[in-house]
mmCIF file of the N, C-alpha and C atoms, coordinates in Angstrom:
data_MODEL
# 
_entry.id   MODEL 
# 
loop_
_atom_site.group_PDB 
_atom_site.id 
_atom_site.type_symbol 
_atom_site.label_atom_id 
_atom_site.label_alt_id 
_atom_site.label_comp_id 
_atom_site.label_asym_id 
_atom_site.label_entity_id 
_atom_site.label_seq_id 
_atom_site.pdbx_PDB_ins_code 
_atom_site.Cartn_x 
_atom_site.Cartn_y 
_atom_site.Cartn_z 
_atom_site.occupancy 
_atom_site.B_iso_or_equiv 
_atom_site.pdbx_formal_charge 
_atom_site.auth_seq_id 
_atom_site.auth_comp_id 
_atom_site.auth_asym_id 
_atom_site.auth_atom_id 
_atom_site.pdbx_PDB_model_num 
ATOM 1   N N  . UNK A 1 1  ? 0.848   -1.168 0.000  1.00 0.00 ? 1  UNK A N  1 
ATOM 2   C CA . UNK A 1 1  ? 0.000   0.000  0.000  1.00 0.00 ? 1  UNK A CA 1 
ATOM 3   C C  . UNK A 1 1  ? 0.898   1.237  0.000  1.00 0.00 ? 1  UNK A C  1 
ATOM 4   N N  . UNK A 1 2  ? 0.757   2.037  -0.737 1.00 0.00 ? 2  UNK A N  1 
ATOM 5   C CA . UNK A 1 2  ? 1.233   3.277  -1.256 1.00 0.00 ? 2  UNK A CA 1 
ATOM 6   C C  . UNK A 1 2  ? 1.218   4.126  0.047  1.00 0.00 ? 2  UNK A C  1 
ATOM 7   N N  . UNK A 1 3  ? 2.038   4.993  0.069  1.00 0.00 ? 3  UNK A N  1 
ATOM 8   C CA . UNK A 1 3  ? 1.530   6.362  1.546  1.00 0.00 ? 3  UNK A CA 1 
ATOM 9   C C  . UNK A 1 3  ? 0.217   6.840  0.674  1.00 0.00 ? 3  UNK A C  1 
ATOM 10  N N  . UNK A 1 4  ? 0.447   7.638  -0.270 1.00 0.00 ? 4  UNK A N  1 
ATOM 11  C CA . UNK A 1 4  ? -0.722  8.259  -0.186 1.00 0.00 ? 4  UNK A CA 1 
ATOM 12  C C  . UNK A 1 4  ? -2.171  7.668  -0.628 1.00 0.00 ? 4  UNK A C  1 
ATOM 13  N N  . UNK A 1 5  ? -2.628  6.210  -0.713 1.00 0.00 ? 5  UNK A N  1 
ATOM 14  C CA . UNK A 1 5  ? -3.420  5.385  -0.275 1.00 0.00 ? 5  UNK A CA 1 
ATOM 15  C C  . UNK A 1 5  ? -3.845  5.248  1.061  1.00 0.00 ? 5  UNK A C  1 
ATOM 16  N N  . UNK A 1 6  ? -2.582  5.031  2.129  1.00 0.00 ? 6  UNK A N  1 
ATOM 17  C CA . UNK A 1 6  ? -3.218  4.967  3.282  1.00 0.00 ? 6  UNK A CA 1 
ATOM 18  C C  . UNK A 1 6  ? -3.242  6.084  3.759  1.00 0.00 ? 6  UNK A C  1 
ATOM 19  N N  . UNK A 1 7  ? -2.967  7.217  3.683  1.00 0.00 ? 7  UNK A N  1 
ATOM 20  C CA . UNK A 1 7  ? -3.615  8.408  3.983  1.00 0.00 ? 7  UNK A CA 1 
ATOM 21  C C  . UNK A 1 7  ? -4.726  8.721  3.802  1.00 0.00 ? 7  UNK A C  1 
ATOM 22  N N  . UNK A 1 8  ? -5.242  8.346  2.520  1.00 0.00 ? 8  UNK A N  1 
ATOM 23  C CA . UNK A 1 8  ? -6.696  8.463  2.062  1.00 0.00 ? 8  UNK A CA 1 
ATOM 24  C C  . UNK A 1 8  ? -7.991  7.646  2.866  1.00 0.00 ? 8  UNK A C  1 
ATOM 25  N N  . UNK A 1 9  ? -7.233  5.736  3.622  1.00 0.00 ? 9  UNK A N  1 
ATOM 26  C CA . UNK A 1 9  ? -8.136  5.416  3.951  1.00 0.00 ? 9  UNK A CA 1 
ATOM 27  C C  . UNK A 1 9  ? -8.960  5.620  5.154  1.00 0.00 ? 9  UNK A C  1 
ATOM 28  N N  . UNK A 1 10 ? -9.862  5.360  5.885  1.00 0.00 ? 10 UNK A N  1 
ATOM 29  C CA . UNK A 1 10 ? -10.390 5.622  6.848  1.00 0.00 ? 10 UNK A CA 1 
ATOM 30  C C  . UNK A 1 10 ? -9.657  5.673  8.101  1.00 0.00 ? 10 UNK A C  1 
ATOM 31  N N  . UNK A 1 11 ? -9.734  6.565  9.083  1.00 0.00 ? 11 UNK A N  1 
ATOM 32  C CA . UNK A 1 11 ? -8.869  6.295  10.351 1.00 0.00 ? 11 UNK A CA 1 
ATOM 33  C C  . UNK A 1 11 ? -9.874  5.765  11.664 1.00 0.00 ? 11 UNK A C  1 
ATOM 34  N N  . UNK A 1 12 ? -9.352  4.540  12.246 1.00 0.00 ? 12 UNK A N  1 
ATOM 35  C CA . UNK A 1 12 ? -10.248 3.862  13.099 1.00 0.00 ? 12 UNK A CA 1 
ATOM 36  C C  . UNK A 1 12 ? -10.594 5.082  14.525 1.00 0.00 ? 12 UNK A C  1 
ATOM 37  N N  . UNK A 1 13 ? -11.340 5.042  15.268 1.00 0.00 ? 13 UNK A N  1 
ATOM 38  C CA . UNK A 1 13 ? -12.086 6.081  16.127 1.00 0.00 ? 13 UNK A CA 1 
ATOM 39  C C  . UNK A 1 13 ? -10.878 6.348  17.196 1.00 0.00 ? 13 UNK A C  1 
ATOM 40  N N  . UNK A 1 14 ? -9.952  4.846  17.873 1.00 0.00 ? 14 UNK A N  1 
ATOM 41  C CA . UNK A 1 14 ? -9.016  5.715  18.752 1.00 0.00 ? 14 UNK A CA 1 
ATOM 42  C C  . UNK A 1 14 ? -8.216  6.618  18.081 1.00 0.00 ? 14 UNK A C  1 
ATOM 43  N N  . UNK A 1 15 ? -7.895  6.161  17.156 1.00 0.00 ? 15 UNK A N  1 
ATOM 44  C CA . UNK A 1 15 ? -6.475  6.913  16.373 1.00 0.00 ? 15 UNK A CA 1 
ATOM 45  C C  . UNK A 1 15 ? -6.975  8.281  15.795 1.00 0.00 ? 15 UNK A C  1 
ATOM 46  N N  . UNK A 1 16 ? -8.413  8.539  15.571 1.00 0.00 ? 16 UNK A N  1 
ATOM 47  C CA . UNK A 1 16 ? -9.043  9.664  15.539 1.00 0.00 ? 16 UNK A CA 1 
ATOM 48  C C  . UNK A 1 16 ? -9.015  11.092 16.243 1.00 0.00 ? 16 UNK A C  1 
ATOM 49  N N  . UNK A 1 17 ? -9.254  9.971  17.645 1.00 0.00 ? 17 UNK A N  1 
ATOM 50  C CA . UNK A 1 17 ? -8.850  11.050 19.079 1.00 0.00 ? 17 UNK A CA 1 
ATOM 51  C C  . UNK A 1 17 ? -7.385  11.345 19.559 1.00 0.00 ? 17 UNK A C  1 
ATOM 52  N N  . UNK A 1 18 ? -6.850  10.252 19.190 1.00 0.00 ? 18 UNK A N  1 
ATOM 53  C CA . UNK A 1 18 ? -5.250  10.684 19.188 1.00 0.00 ? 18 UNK A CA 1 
ATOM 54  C C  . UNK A 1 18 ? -5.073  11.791 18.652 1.00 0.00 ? 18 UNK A C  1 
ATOM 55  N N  . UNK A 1 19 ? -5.389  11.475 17.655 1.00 0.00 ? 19 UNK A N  1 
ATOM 56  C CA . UNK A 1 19 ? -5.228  12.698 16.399 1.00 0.00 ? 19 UNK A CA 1 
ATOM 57  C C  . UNK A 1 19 ? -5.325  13.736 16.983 1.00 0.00 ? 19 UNK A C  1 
ATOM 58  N N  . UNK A 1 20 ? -6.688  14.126 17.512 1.00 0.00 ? 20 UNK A N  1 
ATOM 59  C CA . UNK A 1 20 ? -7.168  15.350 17.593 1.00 0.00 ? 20 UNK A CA 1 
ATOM 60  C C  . UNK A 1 20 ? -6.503  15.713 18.846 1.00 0.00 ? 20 UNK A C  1 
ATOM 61  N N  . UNK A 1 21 ? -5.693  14.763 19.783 1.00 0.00 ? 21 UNK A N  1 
ATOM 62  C CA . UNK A 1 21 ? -5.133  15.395 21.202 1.00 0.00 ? 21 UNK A CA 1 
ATOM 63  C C  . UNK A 1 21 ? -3.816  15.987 20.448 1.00 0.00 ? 21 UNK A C  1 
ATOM 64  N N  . UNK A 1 22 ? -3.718  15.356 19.658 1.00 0.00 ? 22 UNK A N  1 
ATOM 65  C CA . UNK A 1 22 ? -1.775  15.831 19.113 1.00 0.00 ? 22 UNK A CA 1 
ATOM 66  C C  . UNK A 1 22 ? -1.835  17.047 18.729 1.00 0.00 ? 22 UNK A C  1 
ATOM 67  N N  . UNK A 1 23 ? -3.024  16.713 17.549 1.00 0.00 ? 23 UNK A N  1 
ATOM 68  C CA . UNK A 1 23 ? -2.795  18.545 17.097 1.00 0.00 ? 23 UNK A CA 1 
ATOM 69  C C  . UNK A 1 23 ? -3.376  19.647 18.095 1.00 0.00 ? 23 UNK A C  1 
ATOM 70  N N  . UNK A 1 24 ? -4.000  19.520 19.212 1.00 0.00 ? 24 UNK A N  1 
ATOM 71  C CA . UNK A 1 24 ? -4.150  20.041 20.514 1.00 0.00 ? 24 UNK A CA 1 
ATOM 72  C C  . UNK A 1 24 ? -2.672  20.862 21.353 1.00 0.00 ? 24 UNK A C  1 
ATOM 73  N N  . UNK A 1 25 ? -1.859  19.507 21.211 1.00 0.00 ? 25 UNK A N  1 
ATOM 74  C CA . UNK A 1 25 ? -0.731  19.569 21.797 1.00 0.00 ? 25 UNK A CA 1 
ATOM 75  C C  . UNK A 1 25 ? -0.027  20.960 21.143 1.00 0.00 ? 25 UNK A C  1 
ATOM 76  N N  . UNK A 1 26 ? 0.665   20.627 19.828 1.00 0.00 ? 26 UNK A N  1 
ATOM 77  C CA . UNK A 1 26 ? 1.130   20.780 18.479 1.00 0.00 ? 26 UNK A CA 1 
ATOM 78  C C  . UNK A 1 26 ? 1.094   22.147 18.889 1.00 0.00 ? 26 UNK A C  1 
ATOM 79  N N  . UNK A 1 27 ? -0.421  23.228 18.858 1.00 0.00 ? 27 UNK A N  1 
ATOM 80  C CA . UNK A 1 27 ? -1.501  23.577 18.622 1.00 0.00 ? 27 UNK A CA 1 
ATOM 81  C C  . UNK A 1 27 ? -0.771  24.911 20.251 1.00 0.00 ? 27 UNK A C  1 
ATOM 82  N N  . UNK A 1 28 ? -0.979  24.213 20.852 1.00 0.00 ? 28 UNK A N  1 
ATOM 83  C CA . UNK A 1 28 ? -0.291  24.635 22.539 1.00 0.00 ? 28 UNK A CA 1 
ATOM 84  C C  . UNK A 1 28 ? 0.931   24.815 22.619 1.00 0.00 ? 28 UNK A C  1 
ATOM 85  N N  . UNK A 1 29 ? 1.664   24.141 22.212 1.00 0.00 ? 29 UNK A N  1 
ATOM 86  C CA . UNK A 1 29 ? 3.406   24.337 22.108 1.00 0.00 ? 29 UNK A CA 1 
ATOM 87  C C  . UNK A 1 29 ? 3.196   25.425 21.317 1.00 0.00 ? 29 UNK A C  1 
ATOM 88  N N  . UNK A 1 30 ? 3.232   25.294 20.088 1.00 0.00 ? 30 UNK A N  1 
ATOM 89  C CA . UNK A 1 30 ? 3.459   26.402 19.116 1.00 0.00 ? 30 UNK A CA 1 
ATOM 90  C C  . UNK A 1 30 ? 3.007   27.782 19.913 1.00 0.00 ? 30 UNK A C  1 
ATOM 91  N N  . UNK A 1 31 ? 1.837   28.177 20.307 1.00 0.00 ? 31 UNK A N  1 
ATOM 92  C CA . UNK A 1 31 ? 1.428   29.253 20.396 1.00 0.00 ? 31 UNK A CA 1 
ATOM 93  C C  . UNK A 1 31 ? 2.288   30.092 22.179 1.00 0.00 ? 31 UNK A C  1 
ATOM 94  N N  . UNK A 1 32 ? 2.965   29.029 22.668 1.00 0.00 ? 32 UNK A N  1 
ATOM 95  C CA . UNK A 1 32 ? 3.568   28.740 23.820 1.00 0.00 ? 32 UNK A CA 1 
ATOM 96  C C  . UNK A 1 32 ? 5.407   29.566 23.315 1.00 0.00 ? 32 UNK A C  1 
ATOM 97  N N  . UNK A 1 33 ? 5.450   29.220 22.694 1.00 0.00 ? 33 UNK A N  1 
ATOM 98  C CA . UNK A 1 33 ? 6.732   29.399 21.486 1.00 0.00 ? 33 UNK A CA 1 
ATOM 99  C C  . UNK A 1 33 ? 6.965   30.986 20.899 1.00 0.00 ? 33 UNK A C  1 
ATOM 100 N N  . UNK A 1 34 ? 5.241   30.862 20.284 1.00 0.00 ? 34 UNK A N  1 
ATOM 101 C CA . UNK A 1 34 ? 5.337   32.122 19.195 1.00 0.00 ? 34 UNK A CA 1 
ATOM 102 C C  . UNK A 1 34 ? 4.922   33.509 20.598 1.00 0.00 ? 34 UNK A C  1 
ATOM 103 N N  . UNK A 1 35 ? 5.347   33.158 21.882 1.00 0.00 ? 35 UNK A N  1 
ATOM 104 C CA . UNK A 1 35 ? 4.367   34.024 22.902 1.00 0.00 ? 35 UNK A CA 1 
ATOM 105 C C  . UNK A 1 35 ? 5.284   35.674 22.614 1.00 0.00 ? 35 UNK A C  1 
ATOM 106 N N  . UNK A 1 36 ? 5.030   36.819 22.925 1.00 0.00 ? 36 UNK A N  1 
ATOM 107 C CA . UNK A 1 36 ? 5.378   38.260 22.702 1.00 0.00 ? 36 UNK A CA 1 
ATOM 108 C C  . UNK A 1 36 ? 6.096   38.441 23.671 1.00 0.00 ? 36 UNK A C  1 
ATOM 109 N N  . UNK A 1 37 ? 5.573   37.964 24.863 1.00 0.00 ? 37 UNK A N  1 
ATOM 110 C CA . UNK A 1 37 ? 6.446   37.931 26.277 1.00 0.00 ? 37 UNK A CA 1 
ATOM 111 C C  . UNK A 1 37 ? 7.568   37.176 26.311 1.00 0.00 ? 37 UNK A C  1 
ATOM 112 N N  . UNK A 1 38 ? 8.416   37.747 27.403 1.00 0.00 ? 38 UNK A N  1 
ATOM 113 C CA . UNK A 1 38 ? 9.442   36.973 27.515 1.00 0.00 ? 38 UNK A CA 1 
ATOM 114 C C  . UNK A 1 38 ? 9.490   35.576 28.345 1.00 0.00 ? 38 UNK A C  1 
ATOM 115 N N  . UNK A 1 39 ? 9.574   34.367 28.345 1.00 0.00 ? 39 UNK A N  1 
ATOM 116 C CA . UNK A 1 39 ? 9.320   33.838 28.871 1.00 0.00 ? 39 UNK A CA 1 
ATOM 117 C C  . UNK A 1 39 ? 10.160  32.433 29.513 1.00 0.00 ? 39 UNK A C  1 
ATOM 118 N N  . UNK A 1 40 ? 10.800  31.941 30.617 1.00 0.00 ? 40 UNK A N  1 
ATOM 119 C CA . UNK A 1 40 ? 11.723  31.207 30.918 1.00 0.00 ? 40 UNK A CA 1 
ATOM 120 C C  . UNK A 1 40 ? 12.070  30.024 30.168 1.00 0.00 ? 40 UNK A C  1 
ATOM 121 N N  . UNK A 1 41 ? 13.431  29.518 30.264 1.00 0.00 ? 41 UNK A N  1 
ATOM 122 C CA . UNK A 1 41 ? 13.800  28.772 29.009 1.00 0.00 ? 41 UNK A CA 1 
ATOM 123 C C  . UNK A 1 41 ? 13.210  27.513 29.173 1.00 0.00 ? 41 UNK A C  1 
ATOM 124 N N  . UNK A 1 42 ? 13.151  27.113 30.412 1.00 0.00 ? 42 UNK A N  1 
ATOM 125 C CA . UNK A 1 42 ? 12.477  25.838 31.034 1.00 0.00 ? 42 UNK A CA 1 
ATOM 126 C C  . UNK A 1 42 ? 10.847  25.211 30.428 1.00 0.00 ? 42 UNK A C  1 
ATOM 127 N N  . UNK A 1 43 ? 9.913   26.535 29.967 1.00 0.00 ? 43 UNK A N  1 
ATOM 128 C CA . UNK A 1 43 ? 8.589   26.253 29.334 1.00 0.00 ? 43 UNK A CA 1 
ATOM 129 C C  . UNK A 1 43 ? 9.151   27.105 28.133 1.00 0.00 ? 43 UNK A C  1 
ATOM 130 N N  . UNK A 1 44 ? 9.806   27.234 27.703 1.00 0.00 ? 44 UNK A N  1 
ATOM 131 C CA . UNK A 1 44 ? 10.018  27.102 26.296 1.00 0.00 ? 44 UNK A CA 1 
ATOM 132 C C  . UNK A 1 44 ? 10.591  25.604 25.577 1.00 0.00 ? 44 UNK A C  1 
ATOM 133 N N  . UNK A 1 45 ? 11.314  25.161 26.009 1.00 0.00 ? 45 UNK A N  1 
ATOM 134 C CA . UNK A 1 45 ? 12.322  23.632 25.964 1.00 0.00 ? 45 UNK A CA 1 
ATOM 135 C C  . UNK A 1 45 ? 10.870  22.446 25.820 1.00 0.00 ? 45 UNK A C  1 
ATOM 136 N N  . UNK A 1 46 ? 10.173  23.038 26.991 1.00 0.00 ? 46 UNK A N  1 
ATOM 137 C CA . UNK A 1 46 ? 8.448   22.062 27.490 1.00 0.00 ? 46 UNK A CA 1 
ATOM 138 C C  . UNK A 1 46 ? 8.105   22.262 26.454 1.00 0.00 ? 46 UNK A C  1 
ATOM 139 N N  . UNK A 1 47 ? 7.562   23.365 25.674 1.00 0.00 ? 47 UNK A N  1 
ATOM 140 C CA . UNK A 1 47 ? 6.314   23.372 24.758 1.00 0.00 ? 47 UNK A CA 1 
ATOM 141 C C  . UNK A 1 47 ? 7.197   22.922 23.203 1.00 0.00 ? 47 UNK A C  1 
ATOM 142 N N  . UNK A 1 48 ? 8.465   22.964 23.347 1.00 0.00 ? 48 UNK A N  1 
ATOM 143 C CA . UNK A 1 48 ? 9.145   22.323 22.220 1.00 0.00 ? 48 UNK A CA 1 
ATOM 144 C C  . UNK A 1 48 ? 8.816   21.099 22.207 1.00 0.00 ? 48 UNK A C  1 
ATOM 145 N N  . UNK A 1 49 ? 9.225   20.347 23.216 1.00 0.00 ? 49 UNK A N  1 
ATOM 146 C CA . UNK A 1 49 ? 8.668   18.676 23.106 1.00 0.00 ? 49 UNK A CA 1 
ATOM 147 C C  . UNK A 1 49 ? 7.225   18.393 23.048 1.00 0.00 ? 49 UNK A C  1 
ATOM 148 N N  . UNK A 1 50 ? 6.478   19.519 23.829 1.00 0.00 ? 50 UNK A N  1 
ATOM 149 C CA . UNK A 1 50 ? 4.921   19.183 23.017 1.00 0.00 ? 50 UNK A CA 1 
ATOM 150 C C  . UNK A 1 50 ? 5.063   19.547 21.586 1.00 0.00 ? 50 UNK A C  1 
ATOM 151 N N  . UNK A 1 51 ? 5.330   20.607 20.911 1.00 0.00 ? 51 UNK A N  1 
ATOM 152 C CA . UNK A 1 51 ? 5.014   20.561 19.523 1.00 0.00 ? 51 UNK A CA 1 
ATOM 153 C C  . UNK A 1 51 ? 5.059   19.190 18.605 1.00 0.00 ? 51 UNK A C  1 
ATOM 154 N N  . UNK A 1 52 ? 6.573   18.552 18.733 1.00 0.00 ? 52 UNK A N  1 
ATOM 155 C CA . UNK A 1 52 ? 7.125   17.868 18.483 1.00 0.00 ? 52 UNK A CA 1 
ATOM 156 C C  . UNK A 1 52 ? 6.649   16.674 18.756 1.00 0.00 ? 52 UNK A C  1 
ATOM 157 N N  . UNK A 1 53 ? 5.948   16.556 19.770 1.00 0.00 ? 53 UNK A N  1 
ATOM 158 C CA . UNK A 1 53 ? 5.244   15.139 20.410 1.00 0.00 ? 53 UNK A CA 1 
ATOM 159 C C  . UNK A 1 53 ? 3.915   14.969 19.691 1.00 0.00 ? 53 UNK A C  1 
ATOM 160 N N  . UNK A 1 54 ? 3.502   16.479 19.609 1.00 0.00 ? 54 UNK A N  1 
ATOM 161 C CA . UNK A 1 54 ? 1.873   16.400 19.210 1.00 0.00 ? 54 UNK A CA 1 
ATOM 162 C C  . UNK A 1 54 ? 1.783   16.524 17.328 1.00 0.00 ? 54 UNK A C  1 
ATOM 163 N N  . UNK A 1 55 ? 2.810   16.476 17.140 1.00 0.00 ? 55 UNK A N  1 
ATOM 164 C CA . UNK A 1 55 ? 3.298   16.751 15.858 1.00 0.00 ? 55 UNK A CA 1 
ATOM 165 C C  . UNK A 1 55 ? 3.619   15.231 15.353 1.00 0.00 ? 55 UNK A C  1 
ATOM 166 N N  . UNK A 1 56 ? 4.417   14.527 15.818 1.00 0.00 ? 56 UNK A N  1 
ATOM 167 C CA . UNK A 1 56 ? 4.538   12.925 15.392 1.00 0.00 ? 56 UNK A CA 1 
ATOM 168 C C  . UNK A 1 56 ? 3.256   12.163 16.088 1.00 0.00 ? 56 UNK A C  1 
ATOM 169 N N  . UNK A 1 57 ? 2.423   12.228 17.010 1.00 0.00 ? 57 UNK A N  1 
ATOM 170 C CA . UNK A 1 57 ? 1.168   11.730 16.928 1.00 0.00 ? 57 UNK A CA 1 
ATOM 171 C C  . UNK A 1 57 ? 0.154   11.899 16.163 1.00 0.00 ? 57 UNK A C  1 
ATOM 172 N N  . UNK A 1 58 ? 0.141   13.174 15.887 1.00 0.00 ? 58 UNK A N  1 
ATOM 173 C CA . UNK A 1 58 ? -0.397  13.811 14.525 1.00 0.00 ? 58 UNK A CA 1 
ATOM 174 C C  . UNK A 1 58 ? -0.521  13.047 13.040 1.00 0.00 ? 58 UNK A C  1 
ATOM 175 N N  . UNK A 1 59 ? 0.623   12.720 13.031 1.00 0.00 ? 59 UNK A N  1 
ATOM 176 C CA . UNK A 1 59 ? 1.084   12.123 11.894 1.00 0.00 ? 59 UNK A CA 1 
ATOM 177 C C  . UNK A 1 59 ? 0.928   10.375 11.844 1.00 0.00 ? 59 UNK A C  1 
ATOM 178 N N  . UNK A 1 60 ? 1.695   9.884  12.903 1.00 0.00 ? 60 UNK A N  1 
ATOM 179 C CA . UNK A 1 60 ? 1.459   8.653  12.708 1.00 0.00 ? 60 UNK A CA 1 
ATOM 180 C C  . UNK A 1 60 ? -0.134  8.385  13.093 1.00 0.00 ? 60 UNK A C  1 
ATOM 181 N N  . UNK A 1 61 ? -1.050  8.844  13.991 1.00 0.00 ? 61 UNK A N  1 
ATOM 182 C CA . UNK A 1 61 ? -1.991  8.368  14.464 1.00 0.00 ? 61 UNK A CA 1 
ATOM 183 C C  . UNK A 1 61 ? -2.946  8.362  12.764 1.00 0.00 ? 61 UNK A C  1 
ATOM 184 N N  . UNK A 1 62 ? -2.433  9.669  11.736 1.00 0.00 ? 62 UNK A N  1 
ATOM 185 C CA . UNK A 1 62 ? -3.473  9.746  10.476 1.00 0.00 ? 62 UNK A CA 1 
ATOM 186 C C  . UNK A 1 62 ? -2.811  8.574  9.537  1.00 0.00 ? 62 UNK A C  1 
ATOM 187 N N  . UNK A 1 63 ? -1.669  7.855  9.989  1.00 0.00 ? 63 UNK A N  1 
ATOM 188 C CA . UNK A 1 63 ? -1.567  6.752  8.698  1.00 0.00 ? 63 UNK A CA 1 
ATOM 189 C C  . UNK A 1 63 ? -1.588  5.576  9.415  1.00 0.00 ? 63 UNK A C  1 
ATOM 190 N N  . UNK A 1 64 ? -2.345  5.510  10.593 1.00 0.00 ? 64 UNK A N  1 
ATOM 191 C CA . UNK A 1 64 ? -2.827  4.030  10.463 1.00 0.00 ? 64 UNK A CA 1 
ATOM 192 C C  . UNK A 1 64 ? -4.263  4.098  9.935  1.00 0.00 ? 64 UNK A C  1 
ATOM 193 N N  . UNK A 1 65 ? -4.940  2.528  9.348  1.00 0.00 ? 65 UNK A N  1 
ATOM 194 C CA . UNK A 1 65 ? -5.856  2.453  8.572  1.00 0.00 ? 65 UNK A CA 1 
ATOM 195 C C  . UNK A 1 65 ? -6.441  1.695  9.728  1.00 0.00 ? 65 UNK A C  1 
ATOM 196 N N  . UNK A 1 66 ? -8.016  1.365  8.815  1.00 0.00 ? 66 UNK A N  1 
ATOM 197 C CA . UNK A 1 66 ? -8.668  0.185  9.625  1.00 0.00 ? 66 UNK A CA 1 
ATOM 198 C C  . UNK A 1 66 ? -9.330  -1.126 8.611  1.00 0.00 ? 66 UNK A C  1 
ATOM 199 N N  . UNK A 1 67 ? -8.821  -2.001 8.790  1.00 0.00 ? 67 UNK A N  1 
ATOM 200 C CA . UNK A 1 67 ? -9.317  -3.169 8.244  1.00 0.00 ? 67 UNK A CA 1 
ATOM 201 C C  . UNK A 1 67 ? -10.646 -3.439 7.992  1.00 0.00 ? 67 UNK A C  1 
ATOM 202 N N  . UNK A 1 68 ? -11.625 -3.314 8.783  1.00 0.00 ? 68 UNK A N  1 
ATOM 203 C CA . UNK A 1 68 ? -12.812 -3.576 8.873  1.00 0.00 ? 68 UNK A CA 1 
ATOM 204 C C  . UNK A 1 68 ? -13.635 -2.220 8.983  1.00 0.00 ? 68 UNK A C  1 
ATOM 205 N N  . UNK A 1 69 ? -14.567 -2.336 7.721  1.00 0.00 ? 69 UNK A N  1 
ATOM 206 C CA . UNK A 1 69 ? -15.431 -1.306 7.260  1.00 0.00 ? 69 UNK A CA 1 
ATOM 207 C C  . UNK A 1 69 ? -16.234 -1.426 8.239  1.00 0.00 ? 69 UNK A C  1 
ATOM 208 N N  . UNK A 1 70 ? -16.573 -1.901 9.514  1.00 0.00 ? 70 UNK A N  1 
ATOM 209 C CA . UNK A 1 70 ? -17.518 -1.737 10.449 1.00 0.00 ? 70 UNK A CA 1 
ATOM 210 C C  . UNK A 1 70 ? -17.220 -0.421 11.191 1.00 0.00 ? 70 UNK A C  1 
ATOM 211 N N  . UNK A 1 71 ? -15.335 -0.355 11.291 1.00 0.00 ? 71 UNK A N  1 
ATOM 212 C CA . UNK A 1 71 ? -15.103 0.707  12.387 1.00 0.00 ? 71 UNK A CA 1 
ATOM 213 C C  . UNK A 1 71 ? -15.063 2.102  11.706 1.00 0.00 ? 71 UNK A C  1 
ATOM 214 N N  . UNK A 1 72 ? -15.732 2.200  10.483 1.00 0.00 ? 72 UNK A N  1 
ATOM 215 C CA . UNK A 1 72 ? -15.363 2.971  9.696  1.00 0.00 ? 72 UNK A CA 1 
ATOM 216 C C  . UNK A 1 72 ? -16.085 4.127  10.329 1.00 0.00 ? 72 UNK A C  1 
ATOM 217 N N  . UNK A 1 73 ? -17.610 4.343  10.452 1.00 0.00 ? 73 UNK A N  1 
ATOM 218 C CA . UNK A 1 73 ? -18.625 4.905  10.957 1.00 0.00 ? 73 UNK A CA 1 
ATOM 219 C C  . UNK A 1 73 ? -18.621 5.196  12.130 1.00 0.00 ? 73 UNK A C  1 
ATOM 220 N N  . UNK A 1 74 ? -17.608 4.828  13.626 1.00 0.00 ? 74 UNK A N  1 
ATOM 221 C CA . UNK A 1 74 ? -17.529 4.571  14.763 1.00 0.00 ? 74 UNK A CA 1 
ATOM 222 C C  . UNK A 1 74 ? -17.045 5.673  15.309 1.00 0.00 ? 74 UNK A C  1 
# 
């Protein structure tokens, strides 16, 4: 199976919510990052490994598939 096949196919319901916590994460780091204030290096370093964390869950959680067209709808 091609990547951009299984990108296309359905993503089963946990890997859904994964999804949506990563880019949450992703989502929080970044804006943690891009802040105007100055802010200690210690939660800057933090919201780096969230980006980065919520950024490869992101990703892998959208290329797993699901075998069975039951969980498709779920």
């Amino acid at each position: 199976m091609k990547l951009l096949e299984r990108y296309q196919k359905p993503t089963p319901s946990f890997f859904r919510k994964l999804r949506n916590i990563g880019i949450a994460l992703a989502t929080a780091g970044g804006a943690i990052i891009a802040a105007p204030i100055a802010l200690p290096a210690t939660i800057i370093t933090i919201a780096t490994y969230l980006t980065v964390a919520g950024t490869v869950a992101t990703a892998v959680s959208q290329a797993v598939v699901s075998d069975n067209e039951s969980e498709d709808n779920g």
